[in-house]
C-alpha positions in Angstrom: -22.1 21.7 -78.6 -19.8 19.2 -76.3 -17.8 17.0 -77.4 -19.3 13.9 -77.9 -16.0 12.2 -76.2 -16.9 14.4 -73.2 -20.3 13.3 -73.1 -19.2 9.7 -73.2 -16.5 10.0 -70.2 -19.3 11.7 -68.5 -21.7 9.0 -69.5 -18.9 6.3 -67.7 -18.4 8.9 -64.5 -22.3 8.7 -63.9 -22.7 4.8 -64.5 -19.6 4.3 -62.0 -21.5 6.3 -59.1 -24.5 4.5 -59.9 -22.8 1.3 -59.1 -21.1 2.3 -56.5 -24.8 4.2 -55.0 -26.2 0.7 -55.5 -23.8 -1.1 -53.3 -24.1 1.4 -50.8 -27.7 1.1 -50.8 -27.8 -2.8 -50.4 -25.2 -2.4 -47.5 -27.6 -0.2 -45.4 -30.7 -2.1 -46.3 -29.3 -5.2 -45.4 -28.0 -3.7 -41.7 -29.1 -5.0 -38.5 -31.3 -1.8 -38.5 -31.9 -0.6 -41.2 -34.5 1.7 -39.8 -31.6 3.5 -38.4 -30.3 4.8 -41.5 -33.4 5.5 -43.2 -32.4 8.8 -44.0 -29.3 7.8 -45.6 -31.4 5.3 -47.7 -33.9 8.0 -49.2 -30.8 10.4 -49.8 -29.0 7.2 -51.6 -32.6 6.4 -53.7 -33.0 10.5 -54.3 -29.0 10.2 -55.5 -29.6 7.1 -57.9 -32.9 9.1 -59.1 -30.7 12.0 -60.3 -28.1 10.1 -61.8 -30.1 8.0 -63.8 -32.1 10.7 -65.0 -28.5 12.6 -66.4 -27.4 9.1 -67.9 -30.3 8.8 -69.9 -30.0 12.5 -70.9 -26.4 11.7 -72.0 -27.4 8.5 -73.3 -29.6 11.2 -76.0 -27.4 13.8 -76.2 -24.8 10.9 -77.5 -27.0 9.3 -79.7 -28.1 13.2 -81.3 -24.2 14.1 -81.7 -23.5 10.4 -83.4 -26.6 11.4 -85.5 -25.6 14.8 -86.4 -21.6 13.7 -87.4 
């Protein structure tokens, strides 16, 4: 079982590229062009998908270790 004080750093690590993803994608949508960097924009949008799907695994696998203490 992890440690549930690696799971939270982990938890921060994720919700910092989130963030940071977010920003990124709001710069390129609001470009001159954004057509240009379409590709960018669905690799940032498939990025975000994954992350959020690990925080909200994390987010359980927190809540089952607090549970389990």
């Amino acid at each position: 079982m992890t440690d549930r004080s690696t799971l939270i750093a982990r938890k921060h690590e994720v919700r910092r590229r989130i963030e940071s993803l977010r920003r990124e994608l709001v710069r390129y949508e609001n470009a001159a062009d954004p057509r240009r960097n379409r590709r960018r924009i669905g690799q940032i949008e498939r990025d975000l998908e994954r992350l959020q799907a690990e925080e909200f695994d994390l987010r359980v696998q927190i809540d089952r270790s607090s549970n389990q203490a």
